[in-house]
py3Dmol code that shows the C-alpha trace and the ligand (Angstrom):
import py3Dmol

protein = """\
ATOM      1  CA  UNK A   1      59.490 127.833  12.494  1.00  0.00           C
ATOM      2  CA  UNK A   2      58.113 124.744  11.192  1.00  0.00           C
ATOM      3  CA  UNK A   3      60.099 121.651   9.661  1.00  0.00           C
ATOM      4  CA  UNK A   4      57.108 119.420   8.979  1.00  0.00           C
ATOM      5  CA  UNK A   5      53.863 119.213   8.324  1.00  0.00           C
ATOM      6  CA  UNK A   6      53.489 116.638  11.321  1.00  0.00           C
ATOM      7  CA  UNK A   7      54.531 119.256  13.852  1.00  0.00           C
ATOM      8  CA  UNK A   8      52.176 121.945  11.997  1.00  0.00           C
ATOM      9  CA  UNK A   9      49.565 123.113  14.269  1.00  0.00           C
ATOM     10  CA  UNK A  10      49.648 121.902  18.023  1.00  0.00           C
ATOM     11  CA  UNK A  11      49.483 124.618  20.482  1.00  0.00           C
ATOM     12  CA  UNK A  12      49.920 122.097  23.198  1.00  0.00           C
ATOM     13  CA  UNK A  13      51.667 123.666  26.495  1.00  0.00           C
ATOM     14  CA  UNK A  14      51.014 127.271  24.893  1.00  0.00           C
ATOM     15  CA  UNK A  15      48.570 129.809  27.406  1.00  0.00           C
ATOM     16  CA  UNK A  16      46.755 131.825  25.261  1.00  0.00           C
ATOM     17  CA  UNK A  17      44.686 134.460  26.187  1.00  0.00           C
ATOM     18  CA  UNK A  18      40.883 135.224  24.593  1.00  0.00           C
ATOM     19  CA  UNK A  19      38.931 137.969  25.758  1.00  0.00           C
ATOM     20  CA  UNK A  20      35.674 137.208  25.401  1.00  0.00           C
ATOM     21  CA  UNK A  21      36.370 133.623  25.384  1.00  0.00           C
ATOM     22  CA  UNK A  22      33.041 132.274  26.935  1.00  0.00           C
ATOM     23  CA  UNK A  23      30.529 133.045  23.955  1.00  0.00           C
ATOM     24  CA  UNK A  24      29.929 133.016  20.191  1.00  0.00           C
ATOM     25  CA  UNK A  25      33.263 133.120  18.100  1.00  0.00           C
ATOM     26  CA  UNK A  26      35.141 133.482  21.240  1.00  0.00           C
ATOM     27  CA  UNK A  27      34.440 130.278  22.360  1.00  0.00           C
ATOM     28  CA  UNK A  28      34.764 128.904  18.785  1.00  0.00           C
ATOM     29  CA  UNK A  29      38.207 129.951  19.596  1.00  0.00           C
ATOM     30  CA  UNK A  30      38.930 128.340  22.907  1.00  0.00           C
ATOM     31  CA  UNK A  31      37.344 125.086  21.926  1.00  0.00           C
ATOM     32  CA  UNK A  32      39.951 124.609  18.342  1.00  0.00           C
ATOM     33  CA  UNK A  33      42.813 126.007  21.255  1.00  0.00           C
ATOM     34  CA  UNK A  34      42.184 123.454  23.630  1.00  0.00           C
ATOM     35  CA  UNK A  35      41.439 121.067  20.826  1.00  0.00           C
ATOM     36  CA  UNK A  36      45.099 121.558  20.118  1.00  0.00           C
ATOM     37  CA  UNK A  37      46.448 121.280  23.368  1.00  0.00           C
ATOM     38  CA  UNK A  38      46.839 125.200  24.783  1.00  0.00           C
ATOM     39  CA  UNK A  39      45.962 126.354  28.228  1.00  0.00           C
ATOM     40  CA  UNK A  40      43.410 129.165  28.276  1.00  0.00           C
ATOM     41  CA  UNK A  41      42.822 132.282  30.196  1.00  0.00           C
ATOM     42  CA  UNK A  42      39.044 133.372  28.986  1.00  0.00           C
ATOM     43  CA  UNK A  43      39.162 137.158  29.989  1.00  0.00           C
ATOM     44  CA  UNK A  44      35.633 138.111  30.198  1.00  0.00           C
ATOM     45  CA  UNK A  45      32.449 139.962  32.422  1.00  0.00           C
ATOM     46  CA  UNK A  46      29.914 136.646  32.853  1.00  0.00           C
ATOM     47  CA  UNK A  47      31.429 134.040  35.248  1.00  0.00           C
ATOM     48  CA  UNK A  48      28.798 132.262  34.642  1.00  0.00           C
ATOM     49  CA  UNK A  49      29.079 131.391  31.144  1.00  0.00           C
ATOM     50  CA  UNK A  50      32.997 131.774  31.306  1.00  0.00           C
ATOM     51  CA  UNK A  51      32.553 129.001  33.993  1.00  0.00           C
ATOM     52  CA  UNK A  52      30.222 126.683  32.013  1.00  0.00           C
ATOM     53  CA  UNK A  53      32.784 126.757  29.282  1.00  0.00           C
ATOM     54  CA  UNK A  54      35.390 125.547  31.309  1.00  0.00           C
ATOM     55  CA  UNK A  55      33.442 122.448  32.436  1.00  0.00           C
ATOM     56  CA  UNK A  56      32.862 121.689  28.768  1.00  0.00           C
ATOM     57  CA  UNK A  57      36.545 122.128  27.808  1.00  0.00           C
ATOM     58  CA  UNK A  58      37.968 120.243  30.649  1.00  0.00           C
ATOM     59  CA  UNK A  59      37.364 117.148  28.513  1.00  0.00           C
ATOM     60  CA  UNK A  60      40.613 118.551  26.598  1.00  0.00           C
ATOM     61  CA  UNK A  61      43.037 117.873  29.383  1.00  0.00           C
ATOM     62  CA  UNK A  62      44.677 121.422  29.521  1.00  0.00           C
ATOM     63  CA  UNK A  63      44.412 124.141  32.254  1.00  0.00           C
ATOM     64  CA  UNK A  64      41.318 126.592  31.922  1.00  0.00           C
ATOM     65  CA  UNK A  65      40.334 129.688  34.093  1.00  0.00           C
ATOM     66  CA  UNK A  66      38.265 132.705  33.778  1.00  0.00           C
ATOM     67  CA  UNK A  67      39.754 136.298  35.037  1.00  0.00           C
ATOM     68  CA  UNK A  68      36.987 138.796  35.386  1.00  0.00           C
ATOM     69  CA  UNK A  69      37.886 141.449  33.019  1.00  0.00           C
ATOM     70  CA  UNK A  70      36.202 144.493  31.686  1.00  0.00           C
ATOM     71  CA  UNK A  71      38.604 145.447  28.229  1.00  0.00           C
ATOM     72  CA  UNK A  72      37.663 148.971  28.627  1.00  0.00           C
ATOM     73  CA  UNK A  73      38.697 149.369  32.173  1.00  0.00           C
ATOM     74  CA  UNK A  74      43.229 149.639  32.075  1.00  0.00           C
ATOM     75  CA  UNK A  75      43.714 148.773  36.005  1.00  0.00           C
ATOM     76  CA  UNK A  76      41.763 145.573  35.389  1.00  0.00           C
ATOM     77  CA  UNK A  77      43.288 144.274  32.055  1.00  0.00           C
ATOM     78  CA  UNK A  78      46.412 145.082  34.415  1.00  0.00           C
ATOM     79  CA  UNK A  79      45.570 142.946  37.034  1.00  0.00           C
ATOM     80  CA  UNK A  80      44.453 140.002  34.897  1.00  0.00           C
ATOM     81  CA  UNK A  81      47.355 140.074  32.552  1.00  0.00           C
ATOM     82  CA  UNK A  82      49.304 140.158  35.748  1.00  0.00           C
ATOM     83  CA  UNK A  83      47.638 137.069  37.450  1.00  0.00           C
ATOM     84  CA  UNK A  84      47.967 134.719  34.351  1.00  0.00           C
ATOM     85  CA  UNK A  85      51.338 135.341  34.508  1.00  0.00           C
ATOM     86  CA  UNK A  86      51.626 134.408  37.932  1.00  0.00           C
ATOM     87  CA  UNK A  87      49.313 131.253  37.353  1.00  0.00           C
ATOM     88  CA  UNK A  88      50.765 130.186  34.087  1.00  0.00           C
ATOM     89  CA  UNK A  89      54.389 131.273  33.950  1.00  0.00           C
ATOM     90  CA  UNK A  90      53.928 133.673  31.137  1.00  0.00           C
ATOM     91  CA  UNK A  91      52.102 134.518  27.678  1.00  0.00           C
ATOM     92  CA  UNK A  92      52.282 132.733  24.098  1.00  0.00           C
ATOM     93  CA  UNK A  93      49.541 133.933  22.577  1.00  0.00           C
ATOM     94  CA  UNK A  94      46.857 136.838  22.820  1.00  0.00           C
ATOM     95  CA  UNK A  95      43.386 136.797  21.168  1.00  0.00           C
ATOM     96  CA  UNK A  96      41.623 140.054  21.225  1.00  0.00           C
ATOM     97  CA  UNK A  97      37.916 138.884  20.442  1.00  0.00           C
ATOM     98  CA  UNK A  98      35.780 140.828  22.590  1.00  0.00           C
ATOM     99  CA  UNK A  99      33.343 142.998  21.669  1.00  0.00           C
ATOM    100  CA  UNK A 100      30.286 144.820  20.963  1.00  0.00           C
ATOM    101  CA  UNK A 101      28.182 145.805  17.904  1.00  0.00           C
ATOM    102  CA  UNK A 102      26.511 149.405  18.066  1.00  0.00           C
ATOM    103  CA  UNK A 103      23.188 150.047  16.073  1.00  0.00           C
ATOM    104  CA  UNK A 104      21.969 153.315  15.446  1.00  0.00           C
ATOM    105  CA  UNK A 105      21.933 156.406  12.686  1.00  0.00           C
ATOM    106  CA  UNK A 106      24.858 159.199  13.751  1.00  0.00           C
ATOM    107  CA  UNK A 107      22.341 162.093  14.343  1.00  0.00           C
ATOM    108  CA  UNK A 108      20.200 159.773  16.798  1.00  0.00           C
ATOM    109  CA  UNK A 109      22.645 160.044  19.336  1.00  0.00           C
ATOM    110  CA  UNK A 110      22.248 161.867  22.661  1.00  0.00           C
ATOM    111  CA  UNK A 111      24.845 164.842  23.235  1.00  0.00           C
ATOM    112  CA  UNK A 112      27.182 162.326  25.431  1.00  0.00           C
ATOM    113  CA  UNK A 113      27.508 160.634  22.585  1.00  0.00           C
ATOM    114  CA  UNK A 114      27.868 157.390  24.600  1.00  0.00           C
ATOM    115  CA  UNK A 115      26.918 155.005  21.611  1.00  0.00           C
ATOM    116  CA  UNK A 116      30.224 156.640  19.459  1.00  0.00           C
ATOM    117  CA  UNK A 117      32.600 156.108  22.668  1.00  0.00           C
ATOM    118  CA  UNK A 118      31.524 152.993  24.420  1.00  0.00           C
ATOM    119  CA  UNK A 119      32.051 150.963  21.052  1.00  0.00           C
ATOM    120  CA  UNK A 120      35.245 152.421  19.943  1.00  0.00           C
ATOM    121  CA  UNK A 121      36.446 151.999  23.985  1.00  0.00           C
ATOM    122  CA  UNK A 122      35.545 148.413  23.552  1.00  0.00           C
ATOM    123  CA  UNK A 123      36.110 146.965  20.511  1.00  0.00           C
ATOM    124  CA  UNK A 124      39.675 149.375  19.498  1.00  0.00           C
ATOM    125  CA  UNK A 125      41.086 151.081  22.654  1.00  0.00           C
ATOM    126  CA  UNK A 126      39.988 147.499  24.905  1.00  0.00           C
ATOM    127  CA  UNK A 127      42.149 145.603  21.908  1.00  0.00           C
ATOM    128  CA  UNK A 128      44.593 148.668  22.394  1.00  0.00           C
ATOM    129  CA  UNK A 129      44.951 147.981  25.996  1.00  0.00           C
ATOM    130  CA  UNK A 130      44.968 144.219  26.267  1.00  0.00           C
ATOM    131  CA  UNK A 131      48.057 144.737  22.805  1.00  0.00           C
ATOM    132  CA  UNK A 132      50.316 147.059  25.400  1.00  0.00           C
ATOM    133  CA  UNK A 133      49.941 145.008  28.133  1.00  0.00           C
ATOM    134  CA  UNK A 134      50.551 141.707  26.616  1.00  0.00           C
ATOM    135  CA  UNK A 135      52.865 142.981  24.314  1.00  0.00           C
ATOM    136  CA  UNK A 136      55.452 143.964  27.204  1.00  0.00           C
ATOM    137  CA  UNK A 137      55.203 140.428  29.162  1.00  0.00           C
ATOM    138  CA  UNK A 138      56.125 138.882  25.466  1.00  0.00           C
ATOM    139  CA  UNK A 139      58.697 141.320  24.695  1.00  0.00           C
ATOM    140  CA  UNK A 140      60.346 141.081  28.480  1.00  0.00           C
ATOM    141  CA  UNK A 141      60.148 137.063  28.159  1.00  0.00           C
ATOM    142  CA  UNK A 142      61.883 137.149  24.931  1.00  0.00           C
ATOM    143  CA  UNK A 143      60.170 134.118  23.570  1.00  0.00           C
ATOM    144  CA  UNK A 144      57.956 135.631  20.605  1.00  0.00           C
ATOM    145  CA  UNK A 145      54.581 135.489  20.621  1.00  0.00           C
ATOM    146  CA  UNK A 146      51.211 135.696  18.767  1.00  0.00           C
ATOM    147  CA  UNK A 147      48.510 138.413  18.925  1.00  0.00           C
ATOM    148  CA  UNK A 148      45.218 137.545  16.813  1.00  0.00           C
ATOM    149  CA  UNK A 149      42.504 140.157  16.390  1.00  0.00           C
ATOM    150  CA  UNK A 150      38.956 139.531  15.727  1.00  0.00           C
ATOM    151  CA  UNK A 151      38.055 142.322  13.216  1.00  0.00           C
ATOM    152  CA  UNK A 152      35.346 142.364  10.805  1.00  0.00           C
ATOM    153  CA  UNK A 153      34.886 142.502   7.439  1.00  0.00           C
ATOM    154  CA  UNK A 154      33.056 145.543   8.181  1.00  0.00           C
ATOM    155  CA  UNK A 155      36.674 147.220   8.348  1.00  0.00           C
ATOM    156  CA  UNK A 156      36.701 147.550   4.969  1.00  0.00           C
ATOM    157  CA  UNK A 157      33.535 148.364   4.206  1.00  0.00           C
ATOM    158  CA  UNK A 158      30.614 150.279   5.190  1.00  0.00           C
ATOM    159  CA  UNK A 159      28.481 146.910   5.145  1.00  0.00           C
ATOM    160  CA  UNK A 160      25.232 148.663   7.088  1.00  0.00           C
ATOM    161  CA  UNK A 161      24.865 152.562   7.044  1.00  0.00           C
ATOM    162  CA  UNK A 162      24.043 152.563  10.654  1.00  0.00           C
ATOM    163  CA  UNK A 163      27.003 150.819  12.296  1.00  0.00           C
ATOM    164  CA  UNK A 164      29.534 153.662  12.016  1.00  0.00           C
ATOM    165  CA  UNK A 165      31.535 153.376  15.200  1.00  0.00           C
ATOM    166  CA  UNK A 166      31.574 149.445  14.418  1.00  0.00           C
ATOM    167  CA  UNK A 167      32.993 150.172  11.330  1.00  0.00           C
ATOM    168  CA  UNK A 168      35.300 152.372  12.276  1.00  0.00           C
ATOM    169  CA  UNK A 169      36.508 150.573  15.555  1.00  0.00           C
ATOM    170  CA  UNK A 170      37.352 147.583  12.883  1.00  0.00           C
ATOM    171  CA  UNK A 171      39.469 149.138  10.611  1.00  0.00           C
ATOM    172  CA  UNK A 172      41.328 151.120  13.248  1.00  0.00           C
ATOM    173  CA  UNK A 173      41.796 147.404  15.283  1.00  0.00           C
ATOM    174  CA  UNK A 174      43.109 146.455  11.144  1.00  0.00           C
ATOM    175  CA  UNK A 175      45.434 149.374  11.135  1.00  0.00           C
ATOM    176  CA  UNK A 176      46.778 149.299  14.570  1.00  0.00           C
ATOM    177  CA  UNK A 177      47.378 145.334  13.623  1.00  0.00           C
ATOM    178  CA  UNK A 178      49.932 146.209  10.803  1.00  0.00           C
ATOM    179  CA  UNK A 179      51.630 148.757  12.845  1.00  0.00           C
ATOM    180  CA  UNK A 180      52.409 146.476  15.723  1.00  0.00           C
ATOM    181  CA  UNK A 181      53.180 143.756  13.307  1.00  0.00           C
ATOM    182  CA  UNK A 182      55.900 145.855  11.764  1.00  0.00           C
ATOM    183  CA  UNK A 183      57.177 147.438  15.448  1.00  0.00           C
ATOM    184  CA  UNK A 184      57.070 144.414  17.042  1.00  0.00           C
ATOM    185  CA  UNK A 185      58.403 141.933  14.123  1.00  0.00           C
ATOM    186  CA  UNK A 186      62.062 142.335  15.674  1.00  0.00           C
ATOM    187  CA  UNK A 187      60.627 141.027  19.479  1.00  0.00           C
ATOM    188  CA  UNK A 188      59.346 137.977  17.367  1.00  0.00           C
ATOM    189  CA  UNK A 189      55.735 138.479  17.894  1.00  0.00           C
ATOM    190  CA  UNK A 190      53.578 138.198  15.139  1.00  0.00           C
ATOM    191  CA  UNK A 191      50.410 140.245  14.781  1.00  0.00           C
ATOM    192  CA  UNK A 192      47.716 139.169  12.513  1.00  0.00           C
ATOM    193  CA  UNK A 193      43.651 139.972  12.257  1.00  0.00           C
ATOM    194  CA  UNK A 194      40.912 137.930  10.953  1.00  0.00           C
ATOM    195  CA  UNK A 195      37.909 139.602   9.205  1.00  0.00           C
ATOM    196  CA  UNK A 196      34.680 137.645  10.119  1.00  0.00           C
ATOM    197  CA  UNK A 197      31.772 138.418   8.138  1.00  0.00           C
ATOM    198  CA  UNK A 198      28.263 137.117   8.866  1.00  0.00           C
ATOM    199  CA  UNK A 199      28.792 134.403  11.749  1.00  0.00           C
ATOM    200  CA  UNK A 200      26.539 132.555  14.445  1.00  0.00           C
ATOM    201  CA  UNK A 201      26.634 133.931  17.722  1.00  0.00           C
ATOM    202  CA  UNK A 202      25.110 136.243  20.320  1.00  0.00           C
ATOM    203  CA  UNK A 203      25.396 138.783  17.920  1.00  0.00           C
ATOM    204  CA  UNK A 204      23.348 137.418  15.463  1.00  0.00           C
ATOM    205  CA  UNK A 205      20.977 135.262  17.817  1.00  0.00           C
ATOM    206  CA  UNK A 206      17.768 137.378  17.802  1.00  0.00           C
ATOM    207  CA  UNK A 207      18.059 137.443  13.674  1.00  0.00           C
ATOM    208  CA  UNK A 208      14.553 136.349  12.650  1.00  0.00           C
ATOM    209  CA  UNK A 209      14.940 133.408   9.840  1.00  0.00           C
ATOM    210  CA  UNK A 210      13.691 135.484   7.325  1.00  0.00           C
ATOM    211  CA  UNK A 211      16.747 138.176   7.820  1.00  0.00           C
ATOM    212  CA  UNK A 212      19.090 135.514   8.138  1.00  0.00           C
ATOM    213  CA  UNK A 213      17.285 134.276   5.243  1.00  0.00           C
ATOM    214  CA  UNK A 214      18.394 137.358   3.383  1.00  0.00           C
ATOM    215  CA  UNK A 215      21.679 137.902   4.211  1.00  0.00           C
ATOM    216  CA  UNK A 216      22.655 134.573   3.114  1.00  0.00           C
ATOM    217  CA  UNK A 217      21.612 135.818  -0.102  1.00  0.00           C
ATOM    218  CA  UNK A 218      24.193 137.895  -0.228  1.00  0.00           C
ATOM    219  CA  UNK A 219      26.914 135.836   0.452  1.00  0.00           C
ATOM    220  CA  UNK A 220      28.442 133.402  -2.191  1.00  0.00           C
ATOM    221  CA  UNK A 221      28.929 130.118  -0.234  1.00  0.00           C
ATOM    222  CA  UNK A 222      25.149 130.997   1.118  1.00  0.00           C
ATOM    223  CA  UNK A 223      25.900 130.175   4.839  1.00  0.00           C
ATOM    224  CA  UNK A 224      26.859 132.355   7.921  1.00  0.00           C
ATOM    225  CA  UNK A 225      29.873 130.896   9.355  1.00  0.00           C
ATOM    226  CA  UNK A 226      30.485 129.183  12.639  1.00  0.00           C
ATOM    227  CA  UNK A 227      32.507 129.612  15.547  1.00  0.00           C
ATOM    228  CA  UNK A 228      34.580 126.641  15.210  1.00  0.00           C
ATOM    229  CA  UNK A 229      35.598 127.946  11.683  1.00  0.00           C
ATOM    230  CA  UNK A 230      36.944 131.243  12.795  1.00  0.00           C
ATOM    231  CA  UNK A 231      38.884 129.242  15.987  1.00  0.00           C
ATOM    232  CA  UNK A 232      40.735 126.987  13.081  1.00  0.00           C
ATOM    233  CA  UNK A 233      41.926 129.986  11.444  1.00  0.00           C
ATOM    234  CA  UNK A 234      42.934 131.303  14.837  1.00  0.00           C
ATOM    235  CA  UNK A 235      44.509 128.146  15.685  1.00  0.00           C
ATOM    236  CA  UNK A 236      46.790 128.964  12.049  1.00  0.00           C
ATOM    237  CA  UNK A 237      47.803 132.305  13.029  1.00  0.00           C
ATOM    238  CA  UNK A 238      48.764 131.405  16.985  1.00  0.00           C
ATOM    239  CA  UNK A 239      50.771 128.594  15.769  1.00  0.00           C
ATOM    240  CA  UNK A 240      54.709 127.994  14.428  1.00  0.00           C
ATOM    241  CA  UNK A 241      52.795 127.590  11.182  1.00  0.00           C
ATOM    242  CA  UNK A 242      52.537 130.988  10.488  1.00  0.00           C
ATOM    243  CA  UNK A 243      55.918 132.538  11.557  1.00  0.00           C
ATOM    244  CA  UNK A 244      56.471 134.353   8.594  1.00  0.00           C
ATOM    245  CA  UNK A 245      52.892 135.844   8.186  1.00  0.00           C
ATOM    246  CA  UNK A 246      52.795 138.854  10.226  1.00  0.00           C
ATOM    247  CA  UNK A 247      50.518 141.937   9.747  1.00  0.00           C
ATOM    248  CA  UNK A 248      47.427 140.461   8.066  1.00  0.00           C
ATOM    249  CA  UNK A 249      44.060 140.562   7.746  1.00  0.00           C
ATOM    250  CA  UNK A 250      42.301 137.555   6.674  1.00  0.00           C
ATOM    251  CA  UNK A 251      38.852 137.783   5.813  1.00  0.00           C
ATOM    252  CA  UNK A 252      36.835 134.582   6.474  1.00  0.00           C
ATOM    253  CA  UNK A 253      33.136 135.632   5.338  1.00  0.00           C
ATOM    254  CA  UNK A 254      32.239 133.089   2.423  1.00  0.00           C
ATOM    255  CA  UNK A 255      32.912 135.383  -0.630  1.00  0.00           C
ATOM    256  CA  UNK A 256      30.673 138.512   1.026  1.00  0.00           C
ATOM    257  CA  UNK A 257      32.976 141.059   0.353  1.00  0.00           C
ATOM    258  CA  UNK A 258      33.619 140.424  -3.467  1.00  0.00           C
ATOM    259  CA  UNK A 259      30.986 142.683  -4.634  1.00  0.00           C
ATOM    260  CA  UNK A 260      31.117 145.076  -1.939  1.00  0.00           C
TER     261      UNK A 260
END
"""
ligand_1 = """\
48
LIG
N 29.104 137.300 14.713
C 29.443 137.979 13.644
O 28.732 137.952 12.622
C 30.744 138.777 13.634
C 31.227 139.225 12.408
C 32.430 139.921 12.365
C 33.143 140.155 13.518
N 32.650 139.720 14.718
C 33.473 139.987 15.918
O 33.683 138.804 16.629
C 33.912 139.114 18.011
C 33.052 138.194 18.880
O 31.699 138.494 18.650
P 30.543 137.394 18.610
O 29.879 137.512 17.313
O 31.055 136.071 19.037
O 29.526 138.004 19.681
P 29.143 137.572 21.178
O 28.718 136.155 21.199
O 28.174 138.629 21.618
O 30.498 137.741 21.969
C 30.995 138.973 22.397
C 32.046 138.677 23.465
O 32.702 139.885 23.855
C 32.797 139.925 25.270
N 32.793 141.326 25.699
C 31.939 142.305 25.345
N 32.244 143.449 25.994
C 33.326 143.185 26.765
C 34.093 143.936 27.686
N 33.836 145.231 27.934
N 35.126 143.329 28.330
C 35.419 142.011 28.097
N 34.721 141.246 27.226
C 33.683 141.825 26.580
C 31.555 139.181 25.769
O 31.778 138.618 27.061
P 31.107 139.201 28.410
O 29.796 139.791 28.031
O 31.029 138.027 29.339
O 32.099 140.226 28.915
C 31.441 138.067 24.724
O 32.220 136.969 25.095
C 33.598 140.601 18.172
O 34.799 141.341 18.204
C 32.814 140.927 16.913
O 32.940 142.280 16.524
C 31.471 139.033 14.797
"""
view = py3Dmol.view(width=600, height=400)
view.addModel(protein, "pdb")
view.setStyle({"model": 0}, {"cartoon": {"style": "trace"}})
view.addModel(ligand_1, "xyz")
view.setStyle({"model": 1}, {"stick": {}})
view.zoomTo()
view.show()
């Protein structure tokens, strides 16, 4: 808990992991972490870009490293979880960020039904699965802890017709963040969500102007958000600042969802 205003925010000597820490919001997030002093474990597929990152943050004086991880496979969240506690000595915080968008009208899909399953294995059961995992090395360590999830404000509403297992992945990752909030509110370990709405990144990279051009439209402010905005509000909810707010969803999209 906080005394002082002056002791607020710093996350300096925390380890904090972000899945999909390398790109887009993700890496909005890692930069305001290591901005404010954590160590970071970028859980992601592309050492590449996971690797670039870490050159850039290494101006910020912490410890960095990538651990190949696929979220929807359980043996290999296992193992990474497992290494960063070797590496780091244990777990503060957890940001479940990573994820993927799926396009595409219901009755389009094939009989597998691939496009319903892959999202919801991702962007729910992968948050799902990185939650247990963490969740036990913070409960065992008895120190607290923080979980952040990167939701949408697409969880509460059906914001395009054909993004239904988007949608639905979102507000299931909002649900499952107020149960664990109240289950695990006796371990110490707060669980929050923020709602994103429109914001730069991969996802939104191949937007021609004129779409962007239109969607700001729509929002009041009459922006998309960046990165480093949704990583300052992550930096909030991982911090002593926020001990007593557990089990919400903060929506960060500019006024979008006050007609919707
Ligand atoms: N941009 C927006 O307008 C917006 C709005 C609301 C919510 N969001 C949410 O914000 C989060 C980040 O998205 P973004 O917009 O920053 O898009 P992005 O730039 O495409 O980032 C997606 C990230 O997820 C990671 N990822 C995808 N599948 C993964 C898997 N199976 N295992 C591990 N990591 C995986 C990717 O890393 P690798 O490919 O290297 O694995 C990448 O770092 C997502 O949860 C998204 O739903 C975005």
């Amino acid at each position: 808990m906080i005394t002082s205003m002056e002791t607020a925010y710093p996350l300096k000597g925390k380890t904090a992991i972000i899945t999909g820490g390398n790109t887009g919001i993700g890496f909005g997030i890692s930069t305001a972490f290591a901005q404010q002093g954590a160590n970071i474990a970028i859980f992601c597929r592309n050492q590449q870009s996971a690797e670039e990152d870490i050159k850039e943050l290494s101006q910020y004086g912490g410890v960095y490293k990538f651990y190949r991880t696929d979220i929807s496979d359980f043996d290999n969240c296992k193992a990474s979880v497992d290494a960063v506690c070797a590496d780091f000595g244990g777990i503060d915080i957890l940001v479940n960020n990573g994820g993927v968008a799926a396009m595409g009208g219901v009755l389009d899909y094939g009989e597998d039904l691939k496009d319903w399953f892959h999202c919801i294995d991702v962007d729910l059961n992968g948050a799902f699965r990185m939650c247990y995992l963490v969740g036990k090395k913070m409960r065992d360590a008895g120190k607290g802890g923080k979980v952040v999830n990167i939701t949408s404000n697409s969880g509460n509403m059906c914001n395009i017709p054909s993004f239904t297992p988007y949608n639905v992945a979102k507000a299931g990752l909002n649900r499952l963040t107020k149960c664990l909030a109240w289950e695990w509110a006796p371990y110490h370990i707060n669980v929050n969500a923020i709602a994103p709405g429109f914001t730069h990144s991969n996802f939104t990279k191949g937007n021609p102007p004129e779409l962007e051009k239109f969607m700001c439209e729509k929002v009041p402010v009459g922006r998309f958000g960046e990165p480093i905005e949704i990583g300052a509000l992550a930096v909030y909810l991982a911090s002593e600042s926020s001990d007593m707010v557990t089990g919400s969803v903060v929506t960060i999209d500019g006024g979008y969802n006050l007609a919707r």
